[in-house]
DSSP file (Angstrom, degrees, kcal/mol; ACC not computed):
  #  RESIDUE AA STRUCTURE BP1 BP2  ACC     N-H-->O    O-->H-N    N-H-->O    O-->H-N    TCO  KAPPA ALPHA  PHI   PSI    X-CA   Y-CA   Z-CA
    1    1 A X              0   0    0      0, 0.0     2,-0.3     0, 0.0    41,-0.0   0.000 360.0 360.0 360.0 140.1    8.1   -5.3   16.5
    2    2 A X        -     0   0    0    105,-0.1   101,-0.3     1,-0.1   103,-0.3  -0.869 360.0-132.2-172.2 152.3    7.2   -7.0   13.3
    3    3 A X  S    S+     0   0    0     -2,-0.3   103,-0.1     1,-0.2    -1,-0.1  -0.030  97.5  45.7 -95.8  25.1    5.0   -7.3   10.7
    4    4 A X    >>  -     0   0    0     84,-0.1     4,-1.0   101,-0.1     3,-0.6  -0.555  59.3-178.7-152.3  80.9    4.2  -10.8   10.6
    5    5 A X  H 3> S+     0   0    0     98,-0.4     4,-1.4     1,-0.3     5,-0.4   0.915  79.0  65.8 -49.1 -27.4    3.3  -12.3   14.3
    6    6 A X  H 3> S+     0   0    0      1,-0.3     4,-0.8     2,-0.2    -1,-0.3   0.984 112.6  29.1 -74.3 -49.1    2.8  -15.7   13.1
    7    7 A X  H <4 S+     0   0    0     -3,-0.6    -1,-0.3    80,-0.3    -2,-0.2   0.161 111.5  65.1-100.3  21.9    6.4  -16.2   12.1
    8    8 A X  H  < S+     0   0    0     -4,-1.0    -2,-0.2     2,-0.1    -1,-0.2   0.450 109.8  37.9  39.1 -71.8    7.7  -14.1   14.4
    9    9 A X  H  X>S+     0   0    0     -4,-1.4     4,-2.3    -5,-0.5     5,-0.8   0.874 114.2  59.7 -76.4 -33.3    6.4  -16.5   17.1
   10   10 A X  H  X5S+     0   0    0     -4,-0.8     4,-0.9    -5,-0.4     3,-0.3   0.963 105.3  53.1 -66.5 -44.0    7.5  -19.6   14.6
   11   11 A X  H  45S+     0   0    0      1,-0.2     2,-0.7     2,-0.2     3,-0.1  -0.541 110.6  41.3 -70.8 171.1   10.7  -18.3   14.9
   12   12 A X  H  45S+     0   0    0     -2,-0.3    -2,-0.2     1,-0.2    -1,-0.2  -0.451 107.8  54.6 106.4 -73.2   10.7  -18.2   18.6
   13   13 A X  H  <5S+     0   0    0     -4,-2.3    -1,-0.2    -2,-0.7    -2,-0.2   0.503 116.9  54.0 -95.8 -37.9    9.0  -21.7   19.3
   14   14 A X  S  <<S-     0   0    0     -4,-0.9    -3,-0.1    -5,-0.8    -1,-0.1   0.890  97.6-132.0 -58.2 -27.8   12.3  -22.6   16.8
   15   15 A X        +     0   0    0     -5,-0.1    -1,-0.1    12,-0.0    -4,-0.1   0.832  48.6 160.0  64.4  36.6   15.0  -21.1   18.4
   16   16 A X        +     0   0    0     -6,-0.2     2,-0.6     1,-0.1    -5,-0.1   0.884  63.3  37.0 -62.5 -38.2   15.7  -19.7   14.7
   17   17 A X  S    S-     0   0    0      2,-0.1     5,-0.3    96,-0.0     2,-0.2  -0.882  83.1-116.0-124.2 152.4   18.0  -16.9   16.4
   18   18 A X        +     0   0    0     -2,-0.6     2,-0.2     4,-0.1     3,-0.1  -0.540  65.9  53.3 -76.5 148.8   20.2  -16.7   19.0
   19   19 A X  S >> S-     0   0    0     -2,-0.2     3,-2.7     1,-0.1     4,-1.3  -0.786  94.7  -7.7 113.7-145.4   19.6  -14.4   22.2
   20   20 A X  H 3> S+     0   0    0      1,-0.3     4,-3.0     2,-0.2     6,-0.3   0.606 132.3  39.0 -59.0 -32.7   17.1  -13.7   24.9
   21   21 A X  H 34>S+     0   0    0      2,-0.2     5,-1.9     3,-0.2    -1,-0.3   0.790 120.0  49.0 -58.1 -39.9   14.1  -15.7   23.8
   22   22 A X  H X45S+     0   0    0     -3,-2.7     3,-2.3    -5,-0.3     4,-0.2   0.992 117.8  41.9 -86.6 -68.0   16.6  -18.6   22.6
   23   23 A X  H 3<5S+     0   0    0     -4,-1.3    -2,-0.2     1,-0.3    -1,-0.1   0.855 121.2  40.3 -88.9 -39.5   18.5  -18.5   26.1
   24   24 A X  T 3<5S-     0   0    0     -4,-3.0    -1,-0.3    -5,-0.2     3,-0.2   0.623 101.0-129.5 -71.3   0.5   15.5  -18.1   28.1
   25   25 A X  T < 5 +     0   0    0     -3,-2.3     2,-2.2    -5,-0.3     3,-0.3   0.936  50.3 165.3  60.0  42.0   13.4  -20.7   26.0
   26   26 A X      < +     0   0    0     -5,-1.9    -1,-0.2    -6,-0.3    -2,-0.1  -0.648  20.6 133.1 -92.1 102.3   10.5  -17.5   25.9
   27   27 A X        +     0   0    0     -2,-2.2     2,-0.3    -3,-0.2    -1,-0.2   0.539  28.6 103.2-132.6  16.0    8.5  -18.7   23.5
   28   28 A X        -     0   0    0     -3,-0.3     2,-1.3   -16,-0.1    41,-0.1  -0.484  59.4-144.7 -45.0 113.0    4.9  -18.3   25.1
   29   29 A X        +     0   0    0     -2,-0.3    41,-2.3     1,-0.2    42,-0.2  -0.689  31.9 159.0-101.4 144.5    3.0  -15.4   23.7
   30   30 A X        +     0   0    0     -2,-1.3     2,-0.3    39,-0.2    37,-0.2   0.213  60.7   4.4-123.8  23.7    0.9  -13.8   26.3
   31   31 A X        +     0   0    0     36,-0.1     2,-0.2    32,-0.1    -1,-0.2  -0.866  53.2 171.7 175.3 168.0    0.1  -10.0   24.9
   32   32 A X        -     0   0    0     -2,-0.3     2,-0.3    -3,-0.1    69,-0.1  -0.696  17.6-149.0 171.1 145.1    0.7   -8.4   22.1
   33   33 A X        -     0   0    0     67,-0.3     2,-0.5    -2,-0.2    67,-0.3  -0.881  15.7-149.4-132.6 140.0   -0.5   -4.7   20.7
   34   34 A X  B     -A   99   0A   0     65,-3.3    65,-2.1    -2,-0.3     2,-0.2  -0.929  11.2-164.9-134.3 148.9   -1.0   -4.0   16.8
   35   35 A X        -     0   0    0     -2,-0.5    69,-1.1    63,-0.1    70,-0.2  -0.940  29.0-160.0-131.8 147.2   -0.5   -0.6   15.2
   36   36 A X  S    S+     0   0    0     60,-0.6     2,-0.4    -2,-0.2    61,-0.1   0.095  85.8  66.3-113.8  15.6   -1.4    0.7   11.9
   37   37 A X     >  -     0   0    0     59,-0.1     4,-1.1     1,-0.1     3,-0.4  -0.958  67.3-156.7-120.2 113.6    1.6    3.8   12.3
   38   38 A X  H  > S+     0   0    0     -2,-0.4     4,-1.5     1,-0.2     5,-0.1   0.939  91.5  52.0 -75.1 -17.8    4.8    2.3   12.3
   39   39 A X  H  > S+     0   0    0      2,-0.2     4,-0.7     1,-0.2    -1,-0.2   0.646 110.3  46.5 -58.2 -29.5    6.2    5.4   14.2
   40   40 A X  H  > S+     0   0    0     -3,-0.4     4,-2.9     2,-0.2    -1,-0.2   0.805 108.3  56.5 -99.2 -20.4    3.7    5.2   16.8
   41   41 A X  H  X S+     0   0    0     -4,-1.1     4,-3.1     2,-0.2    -2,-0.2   0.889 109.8  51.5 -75.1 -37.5    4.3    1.2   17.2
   42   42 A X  H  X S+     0   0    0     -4,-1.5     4,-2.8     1,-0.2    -1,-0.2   0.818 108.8  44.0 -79.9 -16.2    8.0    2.1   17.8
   43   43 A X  H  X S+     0   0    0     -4,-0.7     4,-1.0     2,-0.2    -2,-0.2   0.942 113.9  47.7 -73.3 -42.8    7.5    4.5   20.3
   44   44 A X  H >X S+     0   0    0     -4,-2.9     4,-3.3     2,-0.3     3,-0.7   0.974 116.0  47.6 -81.7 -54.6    4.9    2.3   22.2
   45   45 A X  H 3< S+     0   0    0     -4,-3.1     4,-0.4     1,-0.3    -2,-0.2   0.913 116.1  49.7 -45.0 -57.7    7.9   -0.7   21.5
   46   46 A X  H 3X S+     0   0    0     -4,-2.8     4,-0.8     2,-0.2     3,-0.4   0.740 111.4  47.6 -39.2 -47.9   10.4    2.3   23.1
   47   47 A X  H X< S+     0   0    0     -4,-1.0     3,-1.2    -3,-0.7     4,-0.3   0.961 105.0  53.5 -89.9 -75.1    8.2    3.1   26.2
   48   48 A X  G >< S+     0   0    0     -4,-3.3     3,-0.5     1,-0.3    -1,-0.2   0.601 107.0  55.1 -69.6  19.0    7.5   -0.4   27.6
   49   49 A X  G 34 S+     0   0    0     -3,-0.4    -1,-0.3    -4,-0.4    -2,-0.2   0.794 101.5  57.2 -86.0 -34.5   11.2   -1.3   27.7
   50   50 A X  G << S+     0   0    0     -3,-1.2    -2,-0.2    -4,-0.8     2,-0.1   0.271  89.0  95.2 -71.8  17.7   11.8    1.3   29.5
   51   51 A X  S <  S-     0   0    0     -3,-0.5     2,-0.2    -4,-0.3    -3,-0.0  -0.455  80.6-112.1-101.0 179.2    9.4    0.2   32.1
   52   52 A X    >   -     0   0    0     -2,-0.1     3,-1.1     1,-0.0     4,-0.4  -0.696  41.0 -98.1-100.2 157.2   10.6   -1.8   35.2
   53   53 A X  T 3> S+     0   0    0      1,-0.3     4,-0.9    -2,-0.2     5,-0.1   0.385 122.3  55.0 -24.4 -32.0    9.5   -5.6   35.3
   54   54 A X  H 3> S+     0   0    0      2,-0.2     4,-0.8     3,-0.2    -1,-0.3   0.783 100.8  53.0 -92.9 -35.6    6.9   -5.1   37.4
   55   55 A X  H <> S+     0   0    0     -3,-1.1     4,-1.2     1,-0.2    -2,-0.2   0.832 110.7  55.5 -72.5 -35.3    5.0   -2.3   35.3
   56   56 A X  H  > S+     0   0    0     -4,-0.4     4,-1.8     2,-0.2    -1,-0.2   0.752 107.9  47.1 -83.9 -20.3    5.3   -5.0   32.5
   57   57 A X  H >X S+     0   0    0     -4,-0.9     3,-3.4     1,-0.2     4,-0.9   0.655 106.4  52.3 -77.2 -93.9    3.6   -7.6   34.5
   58   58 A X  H 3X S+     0   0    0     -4,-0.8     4,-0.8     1,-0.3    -2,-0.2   0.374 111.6  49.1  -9.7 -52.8    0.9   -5.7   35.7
   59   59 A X  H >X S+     0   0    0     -4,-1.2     4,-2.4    -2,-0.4     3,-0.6   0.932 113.4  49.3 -45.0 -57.8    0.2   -4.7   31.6
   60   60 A X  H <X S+     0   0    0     -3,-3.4     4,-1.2    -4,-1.8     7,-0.3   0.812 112.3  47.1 -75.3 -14.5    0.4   -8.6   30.8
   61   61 A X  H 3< S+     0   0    0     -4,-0.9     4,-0.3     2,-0.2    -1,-0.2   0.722 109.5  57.1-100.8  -1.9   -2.3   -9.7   33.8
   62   62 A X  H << S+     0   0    0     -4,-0.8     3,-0.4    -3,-0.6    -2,-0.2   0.908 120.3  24.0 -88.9 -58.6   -4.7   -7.0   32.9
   63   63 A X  H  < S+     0   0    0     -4,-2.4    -2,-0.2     1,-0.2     3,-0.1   0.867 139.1  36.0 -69.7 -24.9   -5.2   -8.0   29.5
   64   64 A X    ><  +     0   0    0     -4,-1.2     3,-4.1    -5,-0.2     4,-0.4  -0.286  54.8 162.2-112.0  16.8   -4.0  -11.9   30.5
   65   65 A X  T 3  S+     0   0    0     -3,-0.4    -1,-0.2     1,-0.3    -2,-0.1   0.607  82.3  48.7 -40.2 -50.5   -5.1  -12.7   33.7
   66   66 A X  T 3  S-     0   0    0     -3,-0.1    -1,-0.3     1,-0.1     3,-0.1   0.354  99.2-132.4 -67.0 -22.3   -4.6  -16.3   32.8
   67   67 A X    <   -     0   0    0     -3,-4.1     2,-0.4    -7,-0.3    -2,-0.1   0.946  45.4-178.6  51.6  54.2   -0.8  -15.8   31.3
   68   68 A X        -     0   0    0     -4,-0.4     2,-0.7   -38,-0.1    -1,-0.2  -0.623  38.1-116.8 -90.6 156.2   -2.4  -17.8   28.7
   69   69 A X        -     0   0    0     -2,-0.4     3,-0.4     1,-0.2   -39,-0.2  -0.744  29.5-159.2 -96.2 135.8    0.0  -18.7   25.9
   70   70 A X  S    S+     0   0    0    -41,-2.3    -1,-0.2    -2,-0.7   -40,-0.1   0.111  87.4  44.0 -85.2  -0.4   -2.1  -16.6   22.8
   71   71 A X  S >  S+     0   0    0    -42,-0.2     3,-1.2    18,-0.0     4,-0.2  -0.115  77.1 122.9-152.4  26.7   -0.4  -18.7   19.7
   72   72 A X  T 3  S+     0   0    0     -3,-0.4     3,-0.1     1,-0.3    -2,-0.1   0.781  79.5  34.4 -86.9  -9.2   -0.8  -22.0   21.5
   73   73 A X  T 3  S+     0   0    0      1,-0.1    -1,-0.3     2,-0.0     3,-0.3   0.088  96.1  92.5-118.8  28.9   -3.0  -23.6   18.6
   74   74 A X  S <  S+     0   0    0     -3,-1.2    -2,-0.1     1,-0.1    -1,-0.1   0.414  91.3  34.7 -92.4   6.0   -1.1  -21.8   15.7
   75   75 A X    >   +     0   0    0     -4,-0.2     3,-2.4    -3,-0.1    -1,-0.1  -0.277  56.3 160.8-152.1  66.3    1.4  -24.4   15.1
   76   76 A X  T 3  S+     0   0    0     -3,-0.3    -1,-0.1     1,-0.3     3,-0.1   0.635  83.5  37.9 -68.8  -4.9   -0.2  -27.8   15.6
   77   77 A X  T 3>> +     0   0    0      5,-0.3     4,-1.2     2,-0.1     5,-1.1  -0.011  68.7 129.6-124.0  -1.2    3.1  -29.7   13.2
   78   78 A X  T <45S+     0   0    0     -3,-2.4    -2,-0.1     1,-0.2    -1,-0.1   0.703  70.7  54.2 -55.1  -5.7    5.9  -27.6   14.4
   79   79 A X  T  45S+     0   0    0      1,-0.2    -1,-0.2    -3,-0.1    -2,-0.1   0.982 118.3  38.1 -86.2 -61.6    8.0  -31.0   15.1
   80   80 A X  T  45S-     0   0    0     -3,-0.3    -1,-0.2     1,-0.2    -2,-0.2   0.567 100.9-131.1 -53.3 -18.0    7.3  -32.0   11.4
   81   81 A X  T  <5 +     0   0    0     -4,-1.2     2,-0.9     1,-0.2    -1,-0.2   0.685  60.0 139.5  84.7   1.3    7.6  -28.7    9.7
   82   82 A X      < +     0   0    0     -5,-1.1     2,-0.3     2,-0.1    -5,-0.3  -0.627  48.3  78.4 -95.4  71.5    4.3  -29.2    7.8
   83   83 A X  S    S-     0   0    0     -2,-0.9     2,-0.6    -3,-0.1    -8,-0.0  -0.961  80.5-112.3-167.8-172.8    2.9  -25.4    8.2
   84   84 A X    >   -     0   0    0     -2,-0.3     3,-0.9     1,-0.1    -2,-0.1  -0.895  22.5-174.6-106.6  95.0    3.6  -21.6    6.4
   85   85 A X  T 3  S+     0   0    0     -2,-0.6   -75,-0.1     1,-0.2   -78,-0.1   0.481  81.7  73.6 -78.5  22.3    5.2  -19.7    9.3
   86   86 A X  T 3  S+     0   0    0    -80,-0.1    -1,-0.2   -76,-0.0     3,-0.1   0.672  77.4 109.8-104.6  -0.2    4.8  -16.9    6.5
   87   87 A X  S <  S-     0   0    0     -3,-0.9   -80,-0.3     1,-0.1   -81,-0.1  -0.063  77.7 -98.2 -56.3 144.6    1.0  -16.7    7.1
   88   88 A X        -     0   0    0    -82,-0.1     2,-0.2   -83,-0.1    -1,-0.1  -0.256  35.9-128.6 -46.5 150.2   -1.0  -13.9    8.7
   89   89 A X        -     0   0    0     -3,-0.1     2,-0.2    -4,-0.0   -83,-0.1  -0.648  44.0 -77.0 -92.1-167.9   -1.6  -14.7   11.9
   90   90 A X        -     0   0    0     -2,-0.2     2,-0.3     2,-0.0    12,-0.2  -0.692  52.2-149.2 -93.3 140.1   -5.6  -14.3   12.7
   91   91 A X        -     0   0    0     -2,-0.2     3,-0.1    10,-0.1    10,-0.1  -0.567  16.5-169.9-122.5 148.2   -6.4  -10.8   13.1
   92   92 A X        +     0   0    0      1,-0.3     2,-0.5    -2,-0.3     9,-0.1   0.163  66.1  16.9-132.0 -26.2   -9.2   -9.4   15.5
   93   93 A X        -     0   0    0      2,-0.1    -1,-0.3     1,-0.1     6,-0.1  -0.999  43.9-160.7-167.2 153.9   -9.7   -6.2   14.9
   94   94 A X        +     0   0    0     -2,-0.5    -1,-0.1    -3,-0.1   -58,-0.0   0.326  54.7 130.9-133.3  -8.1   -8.9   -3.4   12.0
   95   95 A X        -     0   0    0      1,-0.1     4,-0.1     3,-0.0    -2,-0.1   0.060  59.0-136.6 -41.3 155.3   -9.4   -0.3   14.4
   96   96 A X  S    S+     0   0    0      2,-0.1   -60,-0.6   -61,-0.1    -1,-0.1   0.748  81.1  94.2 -78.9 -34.0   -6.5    2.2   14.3
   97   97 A X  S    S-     0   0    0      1,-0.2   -63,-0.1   -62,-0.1    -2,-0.0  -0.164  96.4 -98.0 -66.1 156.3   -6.4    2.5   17.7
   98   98 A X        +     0   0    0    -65,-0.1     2,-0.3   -63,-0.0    -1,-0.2  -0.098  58.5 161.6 -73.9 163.2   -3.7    0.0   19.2
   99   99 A X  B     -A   34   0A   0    -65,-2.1   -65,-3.3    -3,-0.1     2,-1.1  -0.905  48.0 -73.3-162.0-166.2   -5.4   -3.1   20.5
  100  100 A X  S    S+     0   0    0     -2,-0.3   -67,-0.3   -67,-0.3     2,-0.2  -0.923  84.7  86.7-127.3 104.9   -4.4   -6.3   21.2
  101  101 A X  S    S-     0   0    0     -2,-1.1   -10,-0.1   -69,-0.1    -2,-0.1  -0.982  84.0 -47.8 177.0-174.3   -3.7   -8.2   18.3
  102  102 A X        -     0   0    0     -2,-0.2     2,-0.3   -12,-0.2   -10,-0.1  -0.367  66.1-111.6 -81.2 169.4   -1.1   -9.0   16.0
  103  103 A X        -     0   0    0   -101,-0.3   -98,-0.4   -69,-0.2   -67,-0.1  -0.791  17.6-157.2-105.9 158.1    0.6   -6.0   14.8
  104  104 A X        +     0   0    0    -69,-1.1     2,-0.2    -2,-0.3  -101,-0.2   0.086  50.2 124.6-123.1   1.1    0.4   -4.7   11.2
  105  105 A X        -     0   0    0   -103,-0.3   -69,-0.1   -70,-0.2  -101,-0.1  -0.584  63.9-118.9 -98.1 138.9    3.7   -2.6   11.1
  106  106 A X        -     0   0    0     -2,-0.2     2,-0.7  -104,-0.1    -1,-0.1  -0.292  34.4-118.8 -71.6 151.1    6.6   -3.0    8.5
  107  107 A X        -     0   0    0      1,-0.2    -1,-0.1     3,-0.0  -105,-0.1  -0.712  32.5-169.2 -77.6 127.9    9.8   -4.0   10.4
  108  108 A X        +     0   0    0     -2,-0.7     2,-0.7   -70,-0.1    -1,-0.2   0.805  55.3  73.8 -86.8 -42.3   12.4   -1.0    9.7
  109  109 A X  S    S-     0   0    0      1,-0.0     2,-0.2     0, 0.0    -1,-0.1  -0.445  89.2 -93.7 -99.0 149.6   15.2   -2.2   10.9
  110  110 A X        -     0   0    0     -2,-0.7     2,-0.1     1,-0.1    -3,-0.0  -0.228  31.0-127.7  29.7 -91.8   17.5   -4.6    9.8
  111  111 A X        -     0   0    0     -2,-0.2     2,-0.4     2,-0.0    -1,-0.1   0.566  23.5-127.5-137.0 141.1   17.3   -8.2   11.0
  112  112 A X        -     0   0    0     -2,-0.1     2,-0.3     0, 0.0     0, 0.0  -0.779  24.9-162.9 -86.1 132.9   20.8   -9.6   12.5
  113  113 A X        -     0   0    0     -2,-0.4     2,-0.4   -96,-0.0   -96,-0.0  -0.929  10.9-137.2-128.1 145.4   21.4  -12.8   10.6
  114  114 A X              0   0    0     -2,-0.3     0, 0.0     1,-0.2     0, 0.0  -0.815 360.0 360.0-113.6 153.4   24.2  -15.1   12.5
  115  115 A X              0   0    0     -2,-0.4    -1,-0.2     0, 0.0     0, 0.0   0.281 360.0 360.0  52.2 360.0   27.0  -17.0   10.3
């Protein structure tokens, strides 16, 4: 969960932190759900981990058929460093209802910072 998807994903495509994204090199985004609750965004965050791999593909080909990477023209300089990862990312929709977009929710907890 986080409240800024655009540097979120900039971190990511960086390797800014170490673990699963840095070991696995996932830095494609292919789904994503935005909430205007932050309560209701961690419970949604709570519920699909607790799904089995399979539950979570199915989720990602419905909305995704294509597994198309969703953030693949948000960082045309990342080798140079010339952009704002602190920018919105482009927003879609203002509904309450969750949707598919970046999500709007403050992060509560913590951030792990290494060294």
């Amino acid at each position: 969960m986080t409240n800024n998807l655009h540097r979120r994903v900039f971190e990511h495509k960086t390797h800014r932190h170490d673990g699963f994204t840095d070991q696995y090199n996932a830095i494609r985004l292919v789904y994503w759900e935005r909430y205007d609750d932050v309560y209701k965004a961690i419970a949604r965050e709570k519920q699909l981990k607790g799904w089995r791999r399979e539950k979570k593909l199915r989720l990602i080909a419905r909305f995704n058929p294509g597994w198309t990477n969703l953030a693949a023209d948000w960082f045309e300089n990342i080798a140079t460093g010339r952009l704002d990862p602190s920018e919105p990312a482009p927003e879609t929709s203002e509904s309450g209802e969750p949707t598919q977009g970046p999500s709007t929710c403050p992060r509560i907890r913590s951030e792990r910072r290494s060294g």
